[in-house]
C-alpha positions in Angstrom: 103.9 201.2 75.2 105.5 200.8 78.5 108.7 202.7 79.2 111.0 199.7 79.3 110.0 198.7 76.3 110.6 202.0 74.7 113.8 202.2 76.3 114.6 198.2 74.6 113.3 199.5 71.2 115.8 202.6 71.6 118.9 200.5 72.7 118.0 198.0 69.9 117.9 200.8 66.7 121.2 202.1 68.6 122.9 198.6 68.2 122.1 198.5 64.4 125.6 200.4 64.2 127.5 198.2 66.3 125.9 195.0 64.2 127.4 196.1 61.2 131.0 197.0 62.0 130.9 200.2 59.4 133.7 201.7 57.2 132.9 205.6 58.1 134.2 208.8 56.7 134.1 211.1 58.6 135.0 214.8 56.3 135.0 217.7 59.0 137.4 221.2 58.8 137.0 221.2 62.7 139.3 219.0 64.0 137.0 218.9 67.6 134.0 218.0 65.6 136.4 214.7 64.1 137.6 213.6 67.4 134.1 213.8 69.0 132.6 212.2 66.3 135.3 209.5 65.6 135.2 208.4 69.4 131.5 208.1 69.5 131.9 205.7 66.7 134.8 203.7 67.2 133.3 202.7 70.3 130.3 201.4 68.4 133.5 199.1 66.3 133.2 201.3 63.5 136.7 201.5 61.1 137.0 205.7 61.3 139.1 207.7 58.1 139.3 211.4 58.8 139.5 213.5 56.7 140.1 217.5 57.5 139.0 218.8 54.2 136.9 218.4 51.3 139.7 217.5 48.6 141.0 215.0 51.2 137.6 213.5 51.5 137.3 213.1 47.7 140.6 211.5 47.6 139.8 209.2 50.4 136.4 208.3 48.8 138.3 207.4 45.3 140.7 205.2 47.3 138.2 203.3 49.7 135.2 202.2 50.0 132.7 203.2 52.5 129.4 202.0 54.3 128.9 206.0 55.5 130.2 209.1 54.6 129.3 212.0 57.4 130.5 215.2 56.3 130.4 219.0 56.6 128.4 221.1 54.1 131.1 224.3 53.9 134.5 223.5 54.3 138.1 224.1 52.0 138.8 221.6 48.7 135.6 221.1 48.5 132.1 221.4 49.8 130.0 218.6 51.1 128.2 218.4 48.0 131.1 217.4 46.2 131.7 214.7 48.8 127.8 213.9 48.2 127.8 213.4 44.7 130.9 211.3 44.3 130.3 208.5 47.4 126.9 208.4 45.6 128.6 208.3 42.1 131.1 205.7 43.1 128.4 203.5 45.7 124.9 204.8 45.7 124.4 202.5 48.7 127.2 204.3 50.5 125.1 206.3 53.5 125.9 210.0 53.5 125.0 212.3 55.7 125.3 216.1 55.2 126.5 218.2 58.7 126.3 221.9 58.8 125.6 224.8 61.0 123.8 226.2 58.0 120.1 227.0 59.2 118.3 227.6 55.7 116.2 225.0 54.5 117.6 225.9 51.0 121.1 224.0 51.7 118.7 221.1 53.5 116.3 220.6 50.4 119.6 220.8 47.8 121.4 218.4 50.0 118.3 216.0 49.9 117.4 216.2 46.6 121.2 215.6 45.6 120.9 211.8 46.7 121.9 212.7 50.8 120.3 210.4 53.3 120.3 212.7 56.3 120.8 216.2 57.0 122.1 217.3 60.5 122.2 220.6 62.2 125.1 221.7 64.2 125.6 221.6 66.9 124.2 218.1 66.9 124.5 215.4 70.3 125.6 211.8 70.1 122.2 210.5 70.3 121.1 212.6 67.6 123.6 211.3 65.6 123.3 207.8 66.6 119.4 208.2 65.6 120.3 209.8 62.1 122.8 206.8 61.0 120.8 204.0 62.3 117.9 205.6 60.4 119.7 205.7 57.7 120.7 201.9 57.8 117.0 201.2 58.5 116.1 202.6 55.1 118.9 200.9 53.2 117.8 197.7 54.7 114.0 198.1 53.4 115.4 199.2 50.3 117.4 196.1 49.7 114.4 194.0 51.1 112.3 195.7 49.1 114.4 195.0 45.6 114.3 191.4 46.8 111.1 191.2 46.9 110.6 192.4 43.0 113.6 190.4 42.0 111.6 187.4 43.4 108.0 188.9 42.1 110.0 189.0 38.9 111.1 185.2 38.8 107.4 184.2 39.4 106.3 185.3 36.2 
């Protein structure tokens, strides 16, 4: 694969956020990690709610609904398990992705087998991020294909 071609296929996977205008979540006690996070993606057209704490996530979940929920694993109110299990409970199409500086694999393995989409380490850059979501939205997409597909198997017989 030539490198420009690489370099297309890398812009294009980066644009899947942009394509869908999002409604995002973003559940972080570090007020830098918010601000960081919320420009990245506001600049991608994303619709960005902070919230600084778990409780407030929760509340902001029960009010709204969201494409993508990115949140912190250990934070006050609640923990991002919480956060996990009611986005999932309320939407389980809604994306979340568990953030944490947390280095175990025990807290990465819960977080997966809990219904999370992604796990991210901290610190994390803007590409990484970028990669994490739009895999994310790649899934959901074959997911929904793939349901399709049996819905329409399903109609044949």
């Amino acid at each position: 694969m030539t490198t420009q071609k690489m370099l297309s296929t890398r812009i294009a996977k980066q644009d899947l956020i942009t394509d869908r205008s999002c409604d995002i979540l973003l559940v972080d006690d570090n007020p830098n990690i918010l601000a960081i996070m919320s420009a990245c993606l506001e600049k991608k057209g994303s619709s960005i709610t902070k919230a600084s704490d778990g409780r407030a996530g929760l509340e902001a979940i029960k009010k709204n609904s969201y494409d993508l929920v990115i949140t912190d694993l250990k934070m006050p109110g609640a923990n991002g398990f919480a956060i996990l299990k009611e986005a999932k409970r309320i939407n389980p199409d809604t994306i979340v992705i568990i953030a944490s500086g947390n280095q175990q694999f025990e807290s990465a393995i819960e977080a997966l087998h809990l219904g999370a989409d992604s796990y991210l380490l901290k610190p994390f850059g803007v590409d990484e991020l970028y990669r994490h979501i739009n895999q994310c939205f790649e899934k959901l997409e074959q997911k929904k294909r793939n349901m399709a597909s049996d819905e329409y198997l399903r109609t044949l017989k």
